[in-house]
C-alpha positions in Angstrom: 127.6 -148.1 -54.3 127.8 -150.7 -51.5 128.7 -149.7 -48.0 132.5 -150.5 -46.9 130.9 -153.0 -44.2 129.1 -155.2 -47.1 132.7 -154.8 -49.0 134.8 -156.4 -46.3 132.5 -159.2 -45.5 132.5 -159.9 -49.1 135.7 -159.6 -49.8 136.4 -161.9 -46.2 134.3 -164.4 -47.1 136.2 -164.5 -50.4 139.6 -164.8 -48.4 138.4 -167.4 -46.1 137.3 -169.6 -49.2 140.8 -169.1 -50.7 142.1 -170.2 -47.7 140.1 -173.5 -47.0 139.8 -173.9 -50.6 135.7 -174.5 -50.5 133.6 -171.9 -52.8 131.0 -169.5 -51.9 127.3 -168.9 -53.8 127.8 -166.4 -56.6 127.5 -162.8 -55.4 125.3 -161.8 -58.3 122.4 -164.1 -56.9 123.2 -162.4 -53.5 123.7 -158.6 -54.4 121.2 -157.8 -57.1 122.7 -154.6 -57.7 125.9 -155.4 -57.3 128.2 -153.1 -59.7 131.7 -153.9 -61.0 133.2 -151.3 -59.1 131.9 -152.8 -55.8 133.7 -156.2 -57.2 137.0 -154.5 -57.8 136.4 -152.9 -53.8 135.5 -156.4 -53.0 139.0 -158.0 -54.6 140.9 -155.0 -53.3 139.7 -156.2 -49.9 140.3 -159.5 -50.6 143.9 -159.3 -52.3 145.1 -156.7 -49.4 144.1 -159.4 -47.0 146.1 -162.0 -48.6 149.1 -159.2 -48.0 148.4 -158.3 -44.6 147.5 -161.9 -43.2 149.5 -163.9 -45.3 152.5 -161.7 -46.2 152.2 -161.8 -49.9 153.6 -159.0 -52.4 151.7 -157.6 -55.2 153.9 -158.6 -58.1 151.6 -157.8 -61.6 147.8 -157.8 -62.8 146.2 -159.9 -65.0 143.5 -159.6 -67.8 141.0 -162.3 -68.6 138.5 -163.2 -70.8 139.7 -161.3 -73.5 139.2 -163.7 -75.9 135.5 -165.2 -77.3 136.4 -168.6 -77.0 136.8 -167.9 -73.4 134.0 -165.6 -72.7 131.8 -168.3 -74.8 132.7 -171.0 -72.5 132.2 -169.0 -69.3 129.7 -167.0 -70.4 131.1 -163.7 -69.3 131.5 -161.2 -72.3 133.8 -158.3 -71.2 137.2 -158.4 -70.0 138.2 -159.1 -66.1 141.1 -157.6 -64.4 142.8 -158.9 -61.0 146.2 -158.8 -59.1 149.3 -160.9 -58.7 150.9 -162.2 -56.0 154.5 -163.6 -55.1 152.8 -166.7 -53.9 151.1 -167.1 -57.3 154.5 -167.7 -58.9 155.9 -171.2 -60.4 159.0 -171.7 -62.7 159.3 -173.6 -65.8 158.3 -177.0 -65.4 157.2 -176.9 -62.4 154.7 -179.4 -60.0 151.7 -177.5 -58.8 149.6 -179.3 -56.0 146.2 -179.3 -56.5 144.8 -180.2 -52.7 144.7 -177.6 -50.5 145.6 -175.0 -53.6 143.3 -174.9 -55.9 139.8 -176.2 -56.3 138.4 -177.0 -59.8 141.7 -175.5 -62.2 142.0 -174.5 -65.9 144.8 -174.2 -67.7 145.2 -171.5 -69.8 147.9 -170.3 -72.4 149.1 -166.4 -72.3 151.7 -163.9 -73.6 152.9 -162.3 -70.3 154.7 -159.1 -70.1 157.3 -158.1 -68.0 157.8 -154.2 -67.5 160.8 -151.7 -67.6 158.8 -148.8 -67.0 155.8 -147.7 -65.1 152.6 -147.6 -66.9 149.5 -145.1 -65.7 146.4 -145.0 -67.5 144.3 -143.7 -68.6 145.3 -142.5 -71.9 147.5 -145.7 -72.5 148.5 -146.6 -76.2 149.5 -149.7 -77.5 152.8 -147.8 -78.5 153.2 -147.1 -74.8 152.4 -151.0 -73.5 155.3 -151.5 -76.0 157.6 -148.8 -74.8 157.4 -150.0 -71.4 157.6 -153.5 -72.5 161.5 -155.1 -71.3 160.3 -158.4 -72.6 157.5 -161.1 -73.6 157.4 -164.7 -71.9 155.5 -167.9 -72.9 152.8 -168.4 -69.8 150.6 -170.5 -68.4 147.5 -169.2 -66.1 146.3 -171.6 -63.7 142.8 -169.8 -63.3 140.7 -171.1 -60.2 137.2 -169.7 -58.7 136.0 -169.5 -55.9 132.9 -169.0 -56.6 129.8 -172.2 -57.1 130.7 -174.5 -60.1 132.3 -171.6 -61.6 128.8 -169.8 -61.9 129.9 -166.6 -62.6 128.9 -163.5 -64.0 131.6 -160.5 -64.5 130.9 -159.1 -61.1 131.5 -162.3 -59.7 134.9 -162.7 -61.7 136.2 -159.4 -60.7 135.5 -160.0 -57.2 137.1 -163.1 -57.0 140.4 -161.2 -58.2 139.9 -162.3 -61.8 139.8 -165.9 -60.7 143.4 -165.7 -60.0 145.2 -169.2 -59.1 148.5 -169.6 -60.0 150.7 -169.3 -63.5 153.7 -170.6 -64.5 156.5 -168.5 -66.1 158.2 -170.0 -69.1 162.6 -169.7 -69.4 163.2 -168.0 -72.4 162.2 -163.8 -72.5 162.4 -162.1 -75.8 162.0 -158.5 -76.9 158.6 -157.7 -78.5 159.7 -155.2 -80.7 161.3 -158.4 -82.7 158.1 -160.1 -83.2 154.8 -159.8 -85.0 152.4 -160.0 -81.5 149.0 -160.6 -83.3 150.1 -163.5 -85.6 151.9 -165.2 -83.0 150.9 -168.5 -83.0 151.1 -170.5 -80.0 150.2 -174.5 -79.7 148.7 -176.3 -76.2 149.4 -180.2 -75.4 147.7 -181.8 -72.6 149.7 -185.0 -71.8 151.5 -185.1 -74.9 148.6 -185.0 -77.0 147.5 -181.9 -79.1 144.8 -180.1 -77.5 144.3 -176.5 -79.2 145.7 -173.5 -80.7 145.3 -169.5 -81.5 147.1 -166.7 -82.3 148.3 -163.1 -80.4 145.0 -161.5 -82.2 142.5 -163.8 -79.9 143.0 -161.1 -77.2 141.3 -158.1 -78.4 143.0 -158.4 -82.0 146.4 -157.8 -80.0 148.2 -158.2 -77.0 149.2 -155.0 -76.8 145.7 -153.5 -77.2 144.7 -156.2 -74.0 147.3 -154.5 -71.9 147.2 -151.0 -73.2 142.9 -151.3 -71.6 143.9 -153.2 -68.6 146.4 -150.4 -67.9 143.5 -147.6 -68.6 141.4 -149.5 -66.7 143.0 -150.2 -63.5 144.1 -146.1 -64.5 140.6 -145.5 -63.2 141.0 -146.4 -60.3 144.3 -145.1 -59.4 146.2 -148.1 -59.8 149.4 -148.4 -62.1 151.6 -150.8 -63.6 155.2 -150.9 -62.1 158.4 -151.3 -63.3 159.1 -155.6 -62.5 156.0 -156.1 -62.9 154.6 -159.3 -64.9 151.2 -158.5 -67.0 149.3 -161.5 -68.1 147.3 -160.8 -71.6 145.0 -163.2 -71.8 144.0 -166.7 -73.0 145.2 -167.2 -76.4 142.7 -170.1 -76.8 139.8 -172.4 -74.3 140.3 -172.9 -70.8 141.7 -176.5 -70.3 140.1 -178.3 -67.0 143.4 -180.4 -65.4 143.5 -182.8 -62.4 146.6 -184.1 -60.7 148.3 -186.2 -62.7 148.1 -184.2 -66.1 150.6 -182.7 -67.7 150.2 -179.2 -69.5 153.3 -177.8 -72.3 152.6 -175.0 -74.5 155.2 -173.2 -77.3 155.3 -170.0 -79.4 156.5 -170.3 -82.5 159.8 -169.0 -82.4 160.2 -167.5 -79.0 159.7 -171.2 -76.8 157.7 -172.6 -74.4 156.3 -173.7 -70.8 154.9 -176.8 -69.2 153.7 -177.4 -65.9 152.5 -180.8 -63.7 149.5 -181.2 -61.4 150.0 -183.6 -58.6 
């Protein structure tokens, strides 16, 4: 295991690139042996600077690529896990600035949860995620790196706090136990045009089962899921590039939807 002085340069170098939004060469080229538990000590550092310095609340966690298209297109092929922060947030609809925020963005579309109960893995069912479940939102995840041209391997990811940006939170919450999660179908546009499409089953055959590992994962390493807190699942379909100027709307078929503007 690395030493705790090669974790918090790491995971201060990783800060400071959040900060003056420039990236950093991939850690894997650096740290050969590099593990993922290192990266997760390296994002804890990183994350708990971003409370300490910046006064930011943890608020969720998030899973990523969960889904093949995904893990295709980045060319990482097991899940990543980070944390959210307050100052992660955006409503419905909302503007998101891209300079000074975020550095080469994708859009992706997700089934977030939002928690009544506290969740501890491991041992977590899929009959527990939905126990604890208070409701299901429509979701975008603005995922960022900062990490090379998004050169990344799954240490790198999970270092980088999942490459955590922003996400947007959609209006309307509905209860889970109404709906039939893995055949969900949600539909992307990227300024107004049709751009792509999946279903609740792209993450790990089910949302629930994406949430129900994240929780027995992060379970590991003593961290739990709170009550309030928002989960994000995973990308139901490919990770959309955006500049300023483009506009983003998703929908689930019969729960509703979320958009978003870069500028």
């Amino acid at each position: 295991m690395m030493d705790q002085a090669k974790i918090d340069s790491l995971g201060g170098e990783l800060y400071r690139a959040l900060r003056s939004g420039s990236t950093v060469p991939p850690l894997t080229e650096r740290e050969s042996d590099i593990t993922i538990k290192d990266a997760y000590h390296i994002s804890q550092c990183m994350v708990a600077l971003r409370v300490r310095m910046d006064g930011e609340k943890i608020i969720g966690k998030k899973i990523g690529v969960t889904s093949k298209p995904v893990q295709d297109m980045l060319g990482v092929f097991q899940p990543d896990f980070g944390f959210l922060t307050d100052a992660m947030v955006f409503p419905d609809g909302a503007e998101i600035p891209v300079a000074g925020n975020l550095i080469r963005p994708k859009a992706e579309g997700e089934i977030a949860f939002r928690l009544k109960n506290d969740l501890v893995g491991p041992g977590v069912t899929e009959a527990d995620v939905l126990d604890a479940t208070d409701t299901i939102i429509p979701c975008f995840e603005i995922v960022d790196s900062r990490i090379d041209d998004w050169k990344i391997k799954i240490e790198d990811t999970v270092a980088d706090n999942a490459s955590c940006g922003v996400y947007v939170l959609g209006r309307n919450e509905v209860d889970p136990r109404d709906y039939d999660l893995p055949n969900l179908k949600m539909t992307i546009h990227k300024n107004g045009e049709f751009n792509s499409e999946g279903l609740g089953s792209a993450v790990q055959g089910n949302p629930l089962t994406a949430v129900a590992w994240l929780a027995n994962t992060l379970g590991e390493f003593g961290i739990p899921f709170k009550a309030g807190e928002v989960i994000l699942s995973g990308s139901l379909a490919p990770l959309i590039p955006v500049v300023p100027g483009d506009e983003m709307s998703l929908e689930i078929e019969g729960i509703g939807g979320c958009s978003c503007k870069f500028v």
